[in-house]
C-alpha positions as CSV (number, residue, x, y, z in Angstrom):
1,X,-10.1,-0.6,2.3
2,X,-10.5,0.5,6.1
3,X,-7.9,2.9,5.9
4,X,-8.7,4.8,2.8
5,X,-10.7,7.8,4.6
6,X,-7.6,8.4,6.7
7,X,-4.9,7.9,3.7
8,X,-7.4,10.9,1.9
9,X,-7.0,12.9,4.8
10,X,-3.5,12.8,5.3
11,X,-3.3,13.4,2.0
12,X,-5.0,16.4,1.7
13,X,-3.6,17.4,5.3
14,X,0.0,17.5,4.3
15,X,-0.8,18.6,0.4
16,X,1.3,15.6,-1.2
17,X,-0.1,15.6,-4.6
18,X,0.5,12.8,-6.8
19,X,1.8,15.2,-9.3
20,X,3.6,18.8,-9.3
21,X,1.4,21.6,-11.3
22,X,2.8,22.2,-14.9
23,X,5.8,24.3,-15.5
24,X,7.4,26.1,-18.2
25,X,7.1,28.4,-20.9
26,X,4.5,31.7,-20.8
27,X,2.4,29.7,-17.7
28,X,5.7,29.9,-15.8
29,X,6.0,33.4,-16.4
30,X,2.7,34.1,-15.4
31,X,2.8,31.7,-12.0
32,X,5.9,33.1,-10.8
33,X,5.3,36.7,-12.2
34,X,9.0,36.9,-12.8
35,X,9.9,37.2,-15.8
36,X,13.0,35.3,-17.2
37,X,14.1,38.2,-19.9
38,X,17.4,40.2,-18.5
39,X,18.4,36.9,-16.3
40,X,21.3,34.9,-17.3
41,X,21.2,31.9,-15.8
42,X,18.3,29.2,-15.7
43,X,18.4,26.7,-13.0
44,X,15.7,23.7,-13.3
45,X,14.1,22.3,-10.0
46,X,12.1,19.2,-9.1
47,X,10.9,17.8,-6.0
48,X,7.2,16.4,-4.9
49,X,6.2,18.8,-2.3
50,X,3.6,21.4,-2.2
51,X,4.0,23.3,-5.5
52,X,2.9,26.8,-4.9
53,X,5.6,26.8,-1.7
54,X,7.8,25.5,-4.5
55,X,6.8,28.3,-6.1
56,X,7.1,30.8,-3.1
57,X,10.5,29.7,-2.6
58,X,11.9,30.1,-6.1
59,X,10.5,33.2,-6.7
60,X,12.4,34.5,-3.0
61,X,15.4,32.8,-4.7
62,X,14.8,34.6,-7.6
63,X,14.3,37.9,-6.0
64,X,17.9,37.8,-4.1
65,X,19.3,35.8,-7.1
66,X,18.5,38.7,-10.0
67,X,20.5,36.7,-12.8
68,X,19.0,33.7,-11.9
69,X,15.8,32.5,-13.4
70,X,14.5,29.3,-11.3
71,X,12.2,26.8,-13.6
72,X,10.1,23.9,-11.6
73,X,9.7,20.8,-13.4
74,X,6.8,18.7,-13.4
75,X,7.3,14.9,-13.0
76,X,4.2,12.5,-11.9
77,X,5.3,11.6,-8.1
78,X,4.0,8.2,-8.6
79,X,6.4,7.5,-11.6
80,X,9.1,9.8,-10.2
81,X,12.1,7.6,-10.8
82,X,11.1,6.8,-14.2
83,X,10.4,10.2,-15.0
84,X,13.9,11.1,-13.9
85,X,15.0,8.4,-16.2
86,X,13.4,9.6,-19.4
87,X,15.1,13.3,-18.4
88,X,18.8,12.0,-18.2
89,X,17.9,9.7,-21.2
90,X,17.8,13.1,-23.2
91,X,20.2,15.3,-20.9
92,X,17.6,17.0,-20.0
93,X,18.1,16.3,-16.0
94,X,17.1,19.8,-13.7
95,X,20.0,21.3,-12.0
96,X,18.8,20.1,-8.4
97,X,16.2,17.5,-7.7
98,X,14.7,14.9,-4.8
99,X,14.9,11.5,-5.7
100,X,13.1,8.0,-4.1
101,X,16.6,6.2,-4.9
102,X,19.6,8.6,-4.1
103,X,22.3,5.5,-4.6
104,X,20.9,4.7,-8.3
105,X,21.1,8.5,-9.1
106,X,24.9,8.1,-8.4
107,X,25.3,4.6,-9.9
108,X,23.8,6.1,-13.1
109,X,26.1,9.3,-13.3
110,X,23.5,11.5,-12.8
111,X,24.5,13.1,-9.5
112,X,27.5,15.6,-9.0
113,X,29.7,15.3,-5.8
114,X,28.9,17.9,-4.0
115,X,31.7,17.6,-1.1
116,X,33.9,20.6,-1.4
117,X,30.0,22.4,-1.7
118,X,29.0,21.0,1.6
119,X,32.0,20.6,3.8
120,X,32.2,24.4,3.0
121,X,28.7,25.0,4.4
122,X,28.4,26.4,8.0
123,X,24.7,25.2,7.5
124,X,25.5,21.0,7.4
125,X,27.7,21.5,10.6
126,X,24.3,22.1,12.0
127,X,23.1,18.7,11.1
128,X,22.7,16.1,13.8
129,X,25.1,13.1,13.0
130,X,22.2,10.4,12.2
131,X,21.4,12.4,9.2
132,X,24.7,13.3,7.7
133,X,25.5,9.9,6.8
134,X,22.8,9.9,3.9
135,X,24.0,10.7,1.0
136,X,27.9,9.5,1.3
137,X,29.5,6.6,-1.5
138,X,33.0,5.6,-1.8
139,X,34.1,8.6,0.1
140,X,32.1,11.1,-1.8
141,X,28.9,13.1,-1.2
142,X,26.8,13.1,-4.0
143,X,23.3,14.0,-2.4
144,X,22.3,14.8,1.1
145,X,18.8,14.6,3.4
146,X,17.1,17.6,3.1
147,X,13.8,17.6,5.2
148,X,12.4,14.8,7.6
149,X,9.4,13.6,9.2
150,X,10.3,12.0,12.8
151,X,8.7,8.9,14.4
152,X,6.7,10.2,16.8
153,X,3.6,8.4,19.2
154,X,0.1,10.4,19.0
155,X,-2.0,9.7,22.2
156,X,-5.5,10.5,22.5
157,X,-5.4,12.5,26.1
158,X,-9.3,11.7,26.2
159,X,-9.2,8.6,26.5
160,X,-6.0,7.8,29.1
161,X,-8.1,10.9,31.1
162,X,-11.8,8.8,30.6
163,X,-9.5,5.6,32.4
164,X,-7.6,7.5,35.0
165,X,-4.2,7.2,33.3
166,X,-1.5,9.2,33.9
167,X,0.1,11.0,30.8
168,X,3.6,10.0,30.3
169,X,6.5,12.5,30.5
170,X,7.9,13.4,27.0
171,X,11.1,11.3,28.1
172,X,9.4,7.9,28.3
173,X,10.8,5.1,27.6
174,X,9.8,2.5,24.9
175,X,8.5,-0.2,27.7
176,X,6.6,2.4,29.5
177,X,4.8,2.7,26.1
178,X,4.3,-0.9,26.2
179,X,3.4,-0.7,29.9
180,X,0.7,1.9,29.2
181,X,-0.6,0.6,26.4
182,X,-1.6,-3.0,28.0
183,X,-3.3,-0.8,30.9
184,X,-5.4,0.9,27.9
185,X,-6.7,-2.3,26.8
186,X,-9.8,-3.7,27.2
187,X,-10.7,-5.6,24.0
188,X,-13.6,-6.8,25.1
189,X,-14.8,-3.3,25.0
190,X,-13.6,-2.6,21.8
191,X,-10.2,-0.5,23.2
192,X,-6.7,-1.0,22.1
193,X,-3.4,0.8,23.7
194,X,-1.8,0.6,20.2
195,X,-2.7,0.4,16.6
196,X,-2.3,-2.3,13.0
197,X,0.9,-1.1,12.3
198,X,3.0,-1.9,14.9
199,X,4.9,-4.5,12.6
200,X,6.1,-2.3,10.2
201,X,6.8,0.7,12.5
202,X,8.5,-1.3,15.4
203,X,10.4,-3.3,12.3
204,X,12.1,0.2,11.5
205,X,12.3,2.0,14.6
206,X,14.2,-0.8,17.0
207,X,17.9,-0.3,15.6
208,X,17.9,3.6,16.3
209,X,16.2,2.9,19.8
210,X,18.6,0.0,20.7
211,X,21.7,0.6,19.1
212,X,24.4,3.2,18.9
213,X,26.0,2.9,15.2
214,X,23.7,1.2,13.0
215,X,20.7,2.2,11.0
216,X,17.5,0.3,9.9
217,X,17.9,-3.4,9.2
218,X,21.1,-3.3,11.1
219,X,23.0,-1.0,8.0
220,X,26.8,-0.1,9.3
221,X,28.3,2.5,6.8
222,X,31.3,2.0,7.7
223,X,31.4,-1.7,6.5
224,X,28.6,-1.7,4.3
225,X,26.5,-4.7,5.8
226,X,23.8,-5.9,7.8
227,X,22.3,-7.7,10.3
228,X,18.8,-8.0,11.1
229,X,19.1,-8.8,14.4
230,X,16.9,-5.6,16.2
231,X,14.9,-5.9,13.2
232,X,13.6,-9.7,14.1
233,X,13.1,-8.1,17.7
234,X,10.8,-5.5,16.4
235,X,8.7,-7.6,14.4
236,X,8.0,-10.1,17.0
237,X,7.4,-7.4,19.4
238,X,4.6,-6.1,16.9
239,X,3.2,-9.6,16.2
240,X,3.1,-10.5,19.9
241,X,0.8,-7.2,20.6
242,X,-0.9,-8.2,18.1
243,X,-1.4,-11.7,19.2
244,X,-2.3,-10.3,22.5
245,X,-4.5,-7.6,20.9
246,X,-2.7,-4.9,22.9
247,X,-2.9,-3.5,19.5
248,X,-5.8,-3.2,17.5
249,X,-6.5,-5.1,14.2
250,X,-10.0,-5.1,13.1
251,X,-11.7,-6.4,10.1
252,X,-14.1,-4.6,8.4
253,X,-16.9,-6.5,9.6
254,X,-16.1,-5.9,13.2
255,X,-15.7,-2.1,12.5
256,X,-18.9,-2.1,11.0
257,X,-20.4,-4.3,14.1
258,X,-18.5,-2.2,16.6
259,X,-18.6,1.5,15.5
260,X,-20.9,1.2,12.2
261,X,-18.6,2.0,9.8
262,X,-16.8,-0.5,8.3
263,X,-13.4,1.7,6.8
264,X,-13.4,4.1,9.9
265,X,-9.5,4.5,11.1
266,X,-9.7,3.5,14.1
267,X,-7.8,5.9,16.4
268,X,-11.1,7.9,14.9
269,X,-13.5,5.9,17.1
270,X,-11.6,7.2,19.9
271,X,-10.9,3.9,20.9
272,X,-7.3,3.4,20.4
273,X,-5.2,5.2,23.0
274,X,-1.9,5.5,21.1
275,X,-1.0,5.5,17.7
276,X,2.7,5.4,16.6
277,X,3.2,7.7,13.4
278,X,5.2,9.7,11.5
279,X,4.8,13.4,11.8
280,X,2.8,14.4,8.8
281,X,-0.5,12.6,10.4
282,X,-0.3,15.2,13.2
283,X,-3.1,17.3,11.6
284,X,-4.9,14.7,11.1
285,X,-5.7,14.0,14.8
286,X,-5.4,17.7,15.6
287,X,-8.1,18.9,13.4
288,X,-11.3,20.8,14.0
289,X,-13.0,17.1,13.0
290,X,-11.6,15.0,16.4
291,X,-12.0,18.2,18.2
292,X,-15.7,17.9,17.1
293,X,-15.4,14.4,17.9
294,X,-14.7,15.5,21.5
295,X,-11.1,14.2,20.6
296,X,-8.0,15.9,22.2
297,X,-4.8,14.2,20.8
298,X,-1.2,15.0,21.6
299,X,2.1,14.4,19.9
300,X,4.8,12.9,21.9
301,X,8.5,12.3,20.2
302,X,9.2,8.3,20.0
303,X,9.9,6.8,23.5
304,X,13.6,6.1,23.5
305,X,15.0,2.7,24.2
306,X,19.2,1.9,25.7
307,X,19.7,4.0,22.4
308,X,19.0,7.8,22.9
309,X,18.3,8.0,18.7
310,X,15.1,8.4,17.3
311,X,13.9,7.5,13.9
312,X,13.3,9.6,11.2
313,X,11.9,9.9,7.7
314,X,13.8,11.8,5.4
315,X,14.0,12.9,1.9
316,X,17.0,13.3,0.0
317,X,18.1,15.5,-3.0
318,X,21.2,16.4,-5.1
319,X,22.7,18.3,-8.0
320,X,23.0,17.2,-11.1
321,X,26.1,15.9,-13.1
322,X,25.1,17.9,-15.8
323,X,24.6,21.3,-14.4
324,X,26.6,24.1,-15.9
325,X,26.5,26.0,-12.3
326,X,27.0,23.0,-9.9
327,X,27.5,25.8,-7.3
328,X,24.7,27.9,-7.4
329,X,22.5,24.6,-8.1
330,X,23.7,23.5,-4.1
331,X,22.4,26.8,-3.1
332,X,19.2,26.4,-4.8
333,X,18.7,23.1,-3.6
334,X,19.5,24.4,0.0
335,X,17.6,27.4,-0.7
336,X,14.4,25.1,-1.6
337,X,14.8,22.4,1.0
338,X,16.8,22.2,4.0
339,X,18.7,25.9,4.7
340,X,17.7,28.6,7.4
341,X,17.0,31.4,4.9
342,X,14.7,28.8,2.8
343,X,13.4,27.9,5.8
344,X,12.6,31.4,6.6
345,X,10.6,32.2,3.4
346,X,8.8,28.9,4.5
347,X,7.5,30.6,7.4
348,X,6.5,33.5,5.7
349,X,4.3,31.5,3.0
350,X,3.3,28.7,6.1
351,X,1.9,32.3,7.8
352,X,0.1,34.0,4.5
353,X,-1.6,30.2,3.8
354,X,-2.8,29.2,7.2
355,X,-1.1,25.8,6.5
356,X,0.6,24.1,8.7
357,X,4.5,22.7,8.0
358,X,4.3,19.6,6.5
359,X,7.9,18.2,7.3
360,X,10.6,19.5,9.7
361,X,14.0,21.2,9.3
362,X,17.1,18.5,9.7
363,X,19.5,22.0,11.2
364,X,19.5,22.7,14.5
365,X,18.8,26.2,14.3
366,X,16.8,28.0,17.3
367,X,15.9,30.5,15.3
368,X,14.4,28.3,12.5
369,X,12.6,25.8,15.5
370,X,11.6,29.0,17.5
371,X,9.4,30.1,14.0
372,X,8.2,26.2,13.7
373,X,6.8,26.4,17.1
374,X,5.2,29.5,16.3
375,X,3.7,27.8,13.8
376,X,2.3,24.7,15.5
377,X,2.4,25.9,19.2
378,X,2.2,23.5,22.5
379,X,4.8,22.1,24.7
380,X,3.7,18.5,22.8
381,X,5.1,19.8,19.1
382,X,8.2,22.0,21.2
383,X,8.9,18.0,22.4
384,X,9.6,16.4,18.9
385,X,11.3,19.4,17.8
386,X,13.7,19.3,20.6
387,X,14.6,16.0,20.0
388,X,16.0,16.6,16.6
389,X,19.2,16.6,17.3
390,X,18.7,12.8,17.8
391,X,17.5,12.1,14.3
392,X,18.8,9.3,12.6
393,X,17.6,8.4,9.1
394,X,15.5,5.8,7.7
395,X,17.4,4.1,5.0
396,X,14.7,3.6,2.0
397,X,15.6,6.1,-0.4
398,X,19.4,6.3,0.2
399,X,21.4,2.6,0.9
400,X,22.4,1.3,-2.6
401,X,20.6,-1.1,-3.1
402,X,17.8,-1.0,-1.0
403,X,15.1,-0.7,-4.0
404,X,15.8,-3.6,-5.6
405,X,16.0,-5.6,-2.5
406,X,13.2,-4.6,-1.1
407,X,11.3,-5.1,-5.0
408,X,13.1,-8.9,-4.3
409,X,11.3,-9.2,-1.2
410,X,8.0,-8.6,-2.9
411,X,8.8,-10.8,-5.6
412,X,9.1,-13.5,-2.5
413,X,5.9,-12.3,-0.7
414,X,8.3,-12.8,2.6
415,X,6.8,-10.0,4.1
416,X,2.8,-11.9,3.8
417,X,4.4,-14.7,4.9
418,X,6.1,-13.1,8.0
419,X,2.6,-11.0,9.2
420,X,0.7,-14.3,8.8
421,X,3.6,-16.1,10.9
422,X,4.2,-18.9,8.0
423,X,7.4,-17.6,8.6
424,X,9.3,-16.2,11.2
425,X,12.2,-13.6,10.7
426,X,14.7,-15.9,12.3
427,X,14.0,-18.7,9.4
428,X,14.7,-15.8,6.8
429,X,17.0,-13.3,8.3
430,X,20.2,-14.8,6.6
431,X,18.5,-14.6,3.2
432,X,18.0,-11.5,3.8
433,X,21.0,-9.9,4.7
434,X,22.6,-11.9,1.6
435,X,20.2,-10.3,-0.8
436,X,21.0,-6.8,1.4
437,X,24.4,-7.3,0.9
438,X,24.4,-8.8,-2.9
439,X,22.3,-5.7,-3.8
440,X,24.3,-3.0,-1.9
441,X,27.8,-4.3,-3.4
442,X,26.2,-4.3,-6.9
443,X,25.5,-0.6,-6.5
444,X,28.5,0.1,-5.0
445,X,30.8,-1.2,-7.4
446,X,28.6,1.2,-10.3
447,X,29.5,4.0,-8.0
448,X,32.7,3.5,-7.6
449,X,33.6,2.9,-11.2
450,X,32.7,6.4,-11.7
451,X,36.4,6.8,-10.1
């Protein structure tokens, strides 16, 4: 596969294992080296992110908590949902935890509402309006958004300097991207203004940039449906630069003709002037490796379009139903995700590491973003994180629903169908907001027979 180097690298870059380091017992003792004897109170974590920050964290929880013993669970990443299901199967759920399928987790029972918890938090008031949606059923919050990773646009400043292109301001617009990035072309010399992706990326990112109250695949909260109108629009926008080869899309045998290397990621060969991302594959281009290359990428927030929104990626987590200290279980899960004094300790262990963050805080804090830029200095990174308060949150791990439509979808091979233009998102769009809609009511009506 052409892209496995880069997947490996990103990998490694942003230290998403496929599986959290082993927990309980004397090995817990010893990794934490805080002992659980004298403290009353055992909460159980689990989330997929870096484990020895997990482990930072809880032990700083620990340390102002001194009843409170913290215990991090270990559940394969790849089989996380499952793994989740064998816990509740035995009651066995952890106190807090992230989930891939927030809306399930409350259709099964297994999340508390968490309302009165949040609505009392000065900390959620400092959430920008895209993200506090997540997370909300039948009038009740059982699970929030507690990190995210923005859309952003890297753009190799080599190259647009090597063709006497102006750099764009960081409050471009989405057809000056598209402007620039057919000046950056020249595919008969093996250049492209964009990358392979754009289907998928433009697919998700349209409805934030063009509208004002809807989320991906045209998702209204307020009347739980959809319309995959700016969804169709981003597609075809992505299949005609495609078409046009405005954005790159070669085989393996070309990349081995072109560049001799026939799974090289081809913003690599310094070739392809922009590529549109998410925010963990900053280090990627950023690293001592393109730099060696002779490689000088920069990060730019995601153009914005008659919408002033800009997607995000976001994780989600809760508290379980079957916590004995509901309460304290929020402030854990705040502790360990999204909250300024988590955040905080964050720094402190990004610092001691030398690693950089791997994800970016959803509050609007100055004094959390001010340490962040610290962190990962330039005015490029200061850009995304300034635009923050514009966030609004992809929908994949939080619409009921979402998961089994989108497993239906598979099932259908639509998507093949669509990128080899068999089919066209017009001939299937009403399909498809009927299975979005059949889906979402039938995990609705589970979460609101829990009364």
């Amino acid at each position: 596969m052409k892209n496995l180097k880069r997947l490996v690298s990103v990998l490694l870059a942003v230290c998403m294992l496929f599986a959290v380091a082993g927990c309980g017992g004397d090995a817990e003792k010893e990794s934490s080296g805080i002992s659980k004897e004298g403290r009353s109170i055992t909460l159980r974590f689990a989330a997929w992110f870096d484990r020895d920050l997990q482990q930072h964290l809880a032990n700083a929880f620990m340390e102002a908590h001194p009843d409170v013993y913290v215990e991090l669970l270990e559940i394969d990443q790849n089989s996380w949902s499952s793994g989740l299901q064998n816990l509740a199967s035995t009651g066995d759920l952890p106190d807090a935890f992230c989930t891939f399928d927030l809306a399930t987790a409350a259709a099964n029972g297994w999340t508390a509402d968490i309302t009165e918890y949040y609505d009392a938090d000065p900390t959620t008031a400092k959430i920008s309006e895209g993200l506090k949606v997540a997370g909300v059923y039948n009038g009740k919050r059982y699970g929030l958004v507690t990190e995210q990773y923005p859309c952003v646009v890297l753009i190799n400043k080599t190259l647009f300097e090597e063709n006497n292109i102006a750099l764009p301001g960081y409050d471009w617009t989405i057809d000056e991207m598209y402007s620039l990035a057919t000046k950056l072309t020249k595919a008969n010399e093996h250049q492209f203004g964009l990358g392979d992706n754009v289907l998928s990326y433009l697919r998700d990112v349209y409805n934030a940039a063009y509208t004002t109250d809807t989320w991906q695949y045209g998702y209204d909260p307020e009347s739980g449906t959809f319309d995959t109108e700016y969804l169709a629009q981003g597609y075809a926008k992505g299949l005609e630069l495609l078409n046009n080869k405005i954005a790159g899309n070669p085989t393996a045998d070309e990349l081995e003709e072109w560049f001799g290397d026939s799974e090289i990621w081809l913003p690599k060969t310094g070739k392809q002037a922009m590529q549109l991302d998410w925010y963990w594959t900053i280090q990627t281009v950023k690293s001592e490796e393109y730099q060696n290359l002779g490689q000088e990428w920069l990060v730019y927030p995601f153009p914005v379009g008659t919408s002033n929104r800009v997607q995000t990626i976001v994780n989600v987590g809760c508290v379980s139903e079957t916590s004995d200290n509901p309460e304290l279980a929020y402030e854990l899960l705040k502790f360990m995700t999204f909250g300024e004094d988590g955040w905080k300790s964050r720094y402190k262990w990004y610092k001691s590491s030398n690693n950089l963050p791997a994800s970016v805080p959803i509050v609007e804090d100055d004094s959390i973003l001010d340490l962040v830029k610290e962190l990962t200095p330039g005015d490029d990174y200061a850009a995304v994180y300034d635009s923050i308060d514009r966030s609004v949150a992809d929908i994949k791990k939080w619409v009921p629903g979402f998961t089994e439509y989108n497993s239906w979808m598979g099932s259908q091979d639509l998507w093949t169908q669509l990128r080899q233009s068999a089919l066209k998102v017009e001939d299937v769009s009403d399909q498809m907001e009927q299975k979005l809609n059949y889906y979402y009511t039938e995990c609705m009506n589970k979460i609101k027979a829990r009364g």
